[in-house]
Every structure is written in structure tokens, then in C-alpha cells.
N, C-alpha and C positions, 0 to 999 in steps of 0.2 A: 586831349584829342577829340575833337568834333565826329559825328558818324560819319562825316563825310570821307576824312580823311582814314575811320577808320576801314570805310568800303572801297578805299583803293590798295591798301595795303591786304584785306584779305581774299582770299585765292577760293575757286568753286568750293576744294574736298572740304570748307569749313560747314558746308553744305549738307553734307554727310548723316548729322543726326535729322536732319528735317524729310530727309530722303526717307531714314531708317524709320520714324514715326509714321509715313504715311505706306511704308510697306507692311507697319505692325498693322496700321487699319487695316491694311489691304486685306492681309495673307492670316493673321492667328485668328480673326471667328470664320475664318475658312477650314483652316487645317487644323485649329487647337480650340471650337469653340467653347467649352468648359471652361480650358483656362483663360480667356479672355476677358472670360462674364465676371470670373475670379479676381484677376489681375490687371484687368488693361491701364488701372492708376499705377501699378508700380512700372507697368511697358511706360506709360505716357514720362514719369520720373526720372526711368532710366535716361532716354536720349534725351529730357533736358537737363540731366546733372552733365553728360557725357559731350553737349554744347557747353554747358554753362563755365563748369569749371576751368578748364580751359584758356576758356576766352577771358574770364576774372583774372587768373593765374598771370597774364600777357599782357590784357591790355589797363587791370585794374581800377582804377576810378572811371576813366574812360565806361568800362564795359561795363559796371555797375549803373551807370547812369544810363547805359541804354538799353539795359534790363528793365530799369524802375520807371524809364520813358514810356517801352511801350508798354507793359503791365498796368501804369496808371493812367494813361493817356487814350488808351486801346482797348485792354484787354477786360479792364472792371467795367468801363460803361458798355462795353459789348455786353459781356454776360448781366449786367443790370438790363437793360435792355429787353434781351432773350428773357429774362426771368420773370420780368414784367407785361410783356404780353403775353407769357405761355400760362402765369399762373392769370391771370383776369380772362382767358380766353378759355383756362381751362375750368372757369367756374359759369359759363354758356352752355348750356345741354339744348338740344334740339330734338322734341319727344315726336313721337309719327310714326305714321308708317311712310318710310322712304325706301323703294325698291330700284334697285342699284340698275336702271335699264338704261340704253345707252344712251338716248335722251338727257337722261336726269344727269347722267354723270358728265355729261358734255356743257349742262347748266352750271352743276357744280364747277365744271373749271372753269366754264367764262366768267361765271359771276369773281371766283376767286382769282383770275386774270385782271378782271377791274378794280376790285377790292386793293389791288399789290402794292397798285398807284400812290392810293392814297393814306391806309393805314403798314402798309409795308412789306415785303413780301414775307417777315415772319409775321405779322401780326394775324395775315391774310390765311398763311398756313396752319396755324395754330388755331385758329377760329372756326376753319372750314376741315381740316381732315380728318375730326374723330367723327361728326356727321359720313362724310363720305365711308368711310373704314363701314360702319353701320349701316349704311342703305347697302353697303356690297359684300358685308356677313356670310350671306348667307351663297358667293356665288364660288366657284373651288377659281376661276381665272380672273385674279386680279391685281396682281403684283403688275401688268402694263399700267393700271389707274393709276397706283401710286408714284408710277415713274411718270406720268406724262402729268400727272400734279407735281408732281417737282419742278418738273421744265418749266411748267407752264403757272402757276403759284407761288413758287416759292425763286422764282429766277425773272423771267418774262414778264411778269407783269410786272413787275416793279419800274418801268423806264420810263413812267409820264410824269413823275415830281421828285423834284430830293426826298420827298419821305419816302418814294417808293424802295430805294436801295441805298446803302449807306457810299457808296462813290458819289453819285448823284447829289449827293447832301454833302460831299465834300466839297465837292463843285460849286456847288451851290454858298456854300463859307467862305471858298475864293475866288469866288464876283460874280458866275455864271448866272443870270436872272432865276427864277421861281420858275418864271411859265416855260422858260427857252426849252427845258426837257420835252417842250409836247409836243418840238420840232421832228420828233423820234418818232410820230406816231404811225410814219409809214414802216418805219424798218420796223418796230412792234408789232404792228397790224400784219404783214407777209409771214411773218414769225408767228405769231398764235396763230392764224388761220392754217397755214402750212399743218402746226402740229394739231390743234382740232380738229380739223379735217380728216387727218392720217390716224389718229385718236377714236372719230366715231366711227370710220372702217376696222379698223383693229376691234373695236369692243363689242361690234354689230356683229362681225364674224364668230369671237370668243361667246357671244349672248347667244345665238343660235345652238351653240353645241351641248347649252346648258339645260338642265334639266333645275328652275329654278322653284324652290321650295313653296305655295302658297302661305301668306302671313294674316294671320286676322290683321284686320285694319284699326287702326287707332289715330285721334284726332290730332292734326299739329297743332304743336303748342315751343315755344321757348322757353325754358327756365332761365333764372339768372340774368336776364335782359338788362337787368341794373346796371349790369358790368359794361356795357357797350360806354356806358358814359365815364368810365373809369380808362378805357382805350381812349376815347375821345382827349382822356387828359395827356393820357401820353404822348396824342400826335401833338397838340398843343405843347407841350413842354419840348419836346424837340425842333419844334418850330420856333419856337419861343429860342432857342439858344443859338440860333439861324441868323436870328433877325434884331437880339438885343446883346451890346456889348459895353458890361461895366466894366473890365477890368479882368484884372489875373492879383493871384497870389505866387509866392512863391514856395515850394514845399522842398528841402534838401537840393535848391538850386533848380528846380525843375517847374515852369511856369505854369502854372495848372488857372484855365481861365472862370471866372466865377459862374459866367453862364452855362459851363460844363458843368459845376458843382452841383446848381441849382437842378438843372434838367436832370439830372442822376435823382437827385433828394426826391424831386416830385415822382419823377418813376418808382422809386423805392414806397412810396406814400400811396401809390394810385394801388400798387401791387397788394400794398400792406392793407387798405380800406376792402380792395375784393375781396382778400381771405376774412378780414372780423366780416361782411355784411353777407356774403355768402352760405345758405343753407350746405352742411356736410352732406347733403343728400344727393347734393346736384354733381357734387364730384363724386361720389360714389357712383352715381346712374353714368356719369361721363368715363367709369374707369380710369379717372384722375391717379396718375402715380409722380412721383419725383426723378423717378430712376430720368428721361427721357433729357432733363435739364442739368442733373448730375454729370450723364456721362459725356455732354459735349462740354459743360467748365472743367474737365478734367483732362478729357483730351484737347481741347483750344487752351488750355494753360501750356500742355507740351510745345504743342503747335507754334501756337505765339513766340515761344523762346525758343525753338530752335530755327523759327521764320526770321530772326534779327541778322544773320549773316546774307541770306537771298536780299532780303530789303535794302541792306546797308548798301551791299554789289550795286545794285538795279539805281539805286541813289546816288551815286558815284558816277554814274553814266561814261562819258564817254573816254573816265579814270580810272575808270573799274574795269573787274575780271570781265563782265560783259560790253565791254565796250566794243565789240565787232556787231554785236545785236543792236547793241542806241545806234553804232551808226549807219546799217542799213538801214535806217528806216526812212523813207521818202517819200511815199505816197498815203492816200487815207487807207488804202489796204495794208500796206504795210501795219500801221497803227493800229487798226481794227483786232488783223490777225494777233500783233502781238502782245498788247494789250490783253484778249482775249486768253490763248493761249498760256500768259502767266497767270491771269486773275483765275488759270480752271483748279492752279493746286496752290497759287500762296494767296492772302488778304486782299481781295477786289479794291477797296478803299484803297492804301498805300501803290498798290500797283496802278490806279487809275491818274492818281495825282503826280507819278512819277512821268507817266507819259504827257501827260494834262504839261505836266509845266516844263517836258523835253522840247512840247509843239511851241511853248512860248518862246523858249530859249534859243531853238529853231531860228522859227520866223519874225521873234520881235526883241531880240535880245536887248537889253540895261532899259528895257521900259518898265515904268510904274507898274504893280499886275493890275492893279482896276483896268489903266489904259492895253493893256495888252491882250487881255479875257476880251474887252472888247472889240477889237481888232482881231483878235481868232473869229471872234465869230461874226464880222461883217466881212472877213475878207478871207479868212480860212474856215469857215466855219465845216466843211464836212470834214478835216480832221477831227473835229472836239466831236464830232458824232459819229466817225471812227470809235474812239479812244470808249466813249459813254458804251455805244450800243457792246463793243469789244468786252467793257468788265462787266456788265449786267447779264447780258446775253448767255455768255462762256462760262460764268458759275453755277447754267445746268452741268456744265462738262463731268462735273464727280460730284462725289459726297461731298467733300469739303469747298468747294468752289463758292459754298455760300451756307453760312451757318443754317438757316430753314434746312437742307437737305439732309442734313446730320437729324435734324429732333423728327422728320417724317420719317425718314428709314427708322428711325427707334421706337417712335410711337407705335408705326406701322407691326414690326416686328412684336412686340408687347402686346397686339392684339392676333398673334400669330399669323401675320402674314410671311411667310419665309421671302422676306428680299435677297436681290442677289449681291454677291460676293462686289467690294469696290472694283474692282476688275472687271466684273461680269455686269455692272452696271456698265462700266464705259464698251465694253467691245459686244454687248447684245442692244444696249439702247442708245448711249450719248454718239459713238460711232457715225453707228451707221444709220442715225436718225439726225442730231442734230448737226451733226458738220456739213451734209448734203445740202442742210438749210439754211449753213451760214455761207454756202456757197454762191449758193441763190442770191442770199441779202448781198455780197460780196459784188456781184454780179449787174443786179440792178442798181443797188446804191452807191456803191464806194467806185467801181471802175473807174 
């Protein structure tokens, strides 16, 4: 039994442990934080034995294979990935006197808005936040910066290249051109400027009531600059697996392609050169730790496995338990929203490509997909700019919406910034900040 078939046979409550794991985020370093810092690998365990078993028990070979699909497919080059820019990024130190004023930090995000594009929005976040965290040391109101660097860093800027986010780069593997994403550069553009803007009024206001510490002044300088050419390799290697295709192997029945192979290898090699050439000192002065990379392979291990029943659903379309959802969908709003809207709590990639090829199925059904990607986009084209801006945009929506937001809230907090609670992120920031703004984009673009 194929996934397809298996996501029309299963029903939402399969749902249940994917629910329960992102309520553990939620609620235990709210209500239980001790035991969380303690435990959260045996929480993350629990609800994927309490998916897993199960669904083996039932659907057996079946469901073992699409366990080892997305784990191998998904889940190892994910965390290779993450591991690989967070360690070469985190072996960058930026020495100075940097004072967290609202200027600077308004610099810090555009630059890191631009950055998102092209080395990725983790690569972009990893590289720029322990700098920011330290120009703003010393100010007691700053937990607004790390949230509208998440919007805006680790979400936002990512939508002018498939390297910038990894839908985009999915898009981009099935047929959508390199450049076409910088068609997005207005619904981008209304989007950071909106939160910018709303960003250096928030921090102008917070900056005034502050009583900011004087700092001897010290020369900038970069440590570690070696390493930029170590990132350089990575965007190279993921481009490189874009654009060249020798072939597939096969592993226990499971097509695993060579250019994935490769692109993993050299990430692992790029990761592995920063740490031998890298002085320990520079990660010392950076407060370089592991915890940050740890705890999101540990909770996106749970994630991922008990995300296989949602995906399966959503894949099954208009056979599956959602099938009242695929079939309203009629307009680029429609797309936008919903697209959006899932990509805020399950895997943006997977979620974008199910929409991506529901508009093909749509509007160009038994075509070739080269012929039909292109025909989206000369003749439907602001659907695919729906579906794009929808899973990029909408993984500020939470923590999880986009791997970057998980390793800032963590980094952040490890330098004691007390972030708020997943909840308290969505109903004090993503709320009542970005939804007003995707109303906007909703409004001018997609009507």
C-alpha cells in the first residue's frame, strides 16, 4: 500500500500524537520548566512510539516504509543541513562595540532580510543572531527584537531564491525557474517594510525608557571570516543538487537520489573543515554551545514521525479525511490562506508541493509537469505565488512553522533572554502582528 492509499484510509484522531507533541512544546516549559530541560527527549519518544506503534501494528510494511521515507528523505538532510550552517556560523564572532540602538537593530534585520535570500533563512539566522543578542546585552526590553528577527530573518526573507527556503527549492526541483521567485519581490517588499517599520516604532518607544549602560568602545573586527567560504560551500552544494542529476540508488526499496547523497557529504565536509580550522577561542567568545542544535534533532525527530498521518491526509487530497479543505479551494486566496495556514504548524516543504501540484491537477490535469509548471505560471501564475508566499510567509506563524525559529528561541534563551511561552508567541506577536499583514498582502496581491 502506497501513501497515497494509505491517506485515504486514515481518519484526522491519527492525528493525535502530532497534536500532543506540539501541546508538550507548548505547555511543559510553561507549566513544568525543570522537567522539560530534563525530559523533553523522552516527551518528544513518547508521542512518537504512541504514532509509531500503531500504525506498524496495522499497516506493517506499508508503514515502515514511510517511516524510513521521510526520516531518510526529509529528516537526516534537514538536520545535516541545520547542523551545518549553525556549526560554520557559529564559528563567526563579530568583536566591537555594537549598541543595540534602534537604528542598528533595524540594520541588523534588513541586512539579515537580504541575507535570507540567498544563504537561507537558517543560515542568515545563525550568522546574525548571537551578534544582535550582544549589541542588545545590555538593554532589559528585548525579547520584541528576537521576535520580529524571526519574522523577519528566519521566515521573510527567504522568498527571492530556492536557497532562500526550502519549498522554494522544492519548487524549484520541479521545474519552477531559479529567478521566477523574485516575481515575489513585491509581496516580500510590503511584508518587511510593514514589519520594519512597526519594528523601529516598537524599539524607539522600548529605547527611550531605557536607561542604557555606557560601554568602553572597542574596534570591529570579525573572527573566523574563513568560514564564510565554508557557507559559500554549502550554498554551492545545494545548488549543485538543483541543477545536476546523475541518478538514484536504491536503499531497502527506497529511491534515495545521488545528488542528495552528494550534497549531504559535502555539507557534512564543509561543517567538518570549520570545526579542525577554527580557533576554540572564537567559539568560546561566541558562547558557542550544542544544546541549541540538540534540542531541535530531538524534537523534529518526534515531529517528523508523528507529521506522517497530516501529510499522508493532505496527499490524498480530494480522498482523504481533508477533502472538503482541497475542495474549496478556488481562488489565489483561497491557496494563499491555506497553504499558509498549514505550513504555520506541519513541514512548509511537503505542505507547499501538495498545494503546488493540487493547482496543477486543478488546472492542467494528465500534462507532462515540465509542460504544466509552465502553464501555471504564464497562465495561472498568481496561484503559484499564492501557494510560495503562503508557506514562506506563514512559517513566522510559531516556533515550529520553520526550523530557524526553534534554534533563535533557544540560542536566545541560553543567553537568558526569557522568550515567551509557544502560545504567547502566537497570541502577543504572530496574531495580532502578522496576520493583519497577511491581510494587507491578501488584499493588494491575491484579491
Amino acid at each position: 500500500m502506497n501513501e497515497h492509499m494509505i491517506g485515504q484510509e486514515l481518519q484526522l484522531w491519527w492525528a493525535i500524537p502530532f497534536a500532543g507533541i506540539l501541546l508538550s512544546i507548548a505547555l511543559f516549559p510553561l507549566l513544568a520548566p525543570r522537567f522539560w530541560h530534563s525530559h523533553f527527549p523522552k516527551v518528544a519518544a513518547f508521542w512518537a512510539l504512541v504514532f509509531a506503534v500503531p500504525f506498524v501494528l496495522l499497516y506493517r510494511g506499508a508503514a515502515a516504509f514511510n517511516i524510513l521515507e521521510i526520516f531518510l528523505l526529509d529528516y537526516i538532510p534537514f538536520i545535516i543541513l541545520l547542523w551545518g550552517l549553525f556549526t560554520i556560523s557559529g564559528g563567526i564572532y563579530v568583536k566591537g562595540t555594537l549598541r543595540g540602538t534602534p537604528k542598528l537593530n533595524a540594520v541588523f534585520l534588513l541586512i539579515g532580510t537580504v541575507l535570507a535570500s540567498w544563504i537561507g533563512t537558517t543560515g542568515a539566522s545563525m550568522l546574525l543572531i548571537r551578534p544582535v543578542l550582544r549589541a542588545n546585552a545590555g538593554r532589559r526590553h528585548k525579547v520584541h527584537i528576537i521576535i520580529f528577527f524571526i519574522f523577519l530573518v528566519s521566515n521573510i526573507g527567504g522568498s527571492l531564491t530556492p536557497l532562500g527556503d526550502p519549498p522554494l527549492f522544492l519548487g524549484f526541483l520541479h521545474g519552477v525557474p531559479f529567478f521566477w521567485t523574485f516575481t515575489l519581490i513585491g509581496e516580500m517588499g510590503l511584508v518587511a517594510l510593514v514589519l520594519l517599520s512597526l519594528f523601529f516604532l516598537l524599539d524607539t518607544y522600548y529605547y527611550r525608557r531605557e536607561t542604557v549602560e555606557r560601554v568602553e568602545s572597542a574596534p570591529f573586527k570579525i573572527d573566523g571570516l574563513h568560514n564564510i567560504v565554508f557557507l559559500a560551500g554549502i550554498i554551492g552544494a545545494v545548488l549543485l543538487s538543483g541543477l545536476w542529476h546523475p541518478g538514484q540508488v536504491d536503499f531497502l526499496g527506497l529511491p534515495i537520489k545521488i545528488e542528495s547523497l552528494l550534497r549531504d557529504g559535502l555539507i557534512l565536509l564543509m561543517g567538518a573543515l570549520s570545526l579542525k580550522t577554527t580557533r576554540a577561542a572564537v567559539y568560546k567568545e561566541n558562547e558557542f554551545t550544542w544544546f541549541p542544535i540538540k534540542e531541535v534533532a530531538i524534537l523534529f525527530a518526534g515531529i517528523f514521525m508523528t507529521i506522517i498521518p497530516a501529510l499522508a491526509i493532505l496527499k490524498a487530497g480530494d480522498r482523504g479525511a481533508l477533502a472538503p479543505l482541497m475542495a474549496s479551494l478556488r481562488t489565489p486566496t483561497h491557496y494563499f490562506w491555506a497553504t499558509g495556514s498549514l505550513s504555520s504548524f506541519l513541514d512548509n516543504a511537503p505542505t507547499y508541493l501538495t498545494f503546488f501540484n493540487s493547482a496543477m491537477g486543478e488546472f492542467f490535469a494528465g500534462m507532462p509537469e515540465h509542460r504544466a509548471v509552465h502553464m501555471l505560471i504564464a497562465e495561472k501564475e498568481l496561484y503559484l505565488k499564492g501557494i510560495a508566499c503562503g508557506a514562506v510567509f506563514m512559517g513566522a506563524n510559531t516556533y515550529i512553522g520553520n526550523a530557524p525559529n526553534f534554534m533563535v528561541r533557544s540560542i536566545a534563551e541560553e543567553s537568558g533572554v526569557r522568550m515567551p511561552s509557544f502560545f504567547g508567541y502566537m497570541l502577543k506577536y504572530s496574531i495580532p502582528i502578522l496576520i493583519p499583514t497577511f491581510v494587507l498582502v491578501t488584499v493588494i496581491f491575491f484579491s
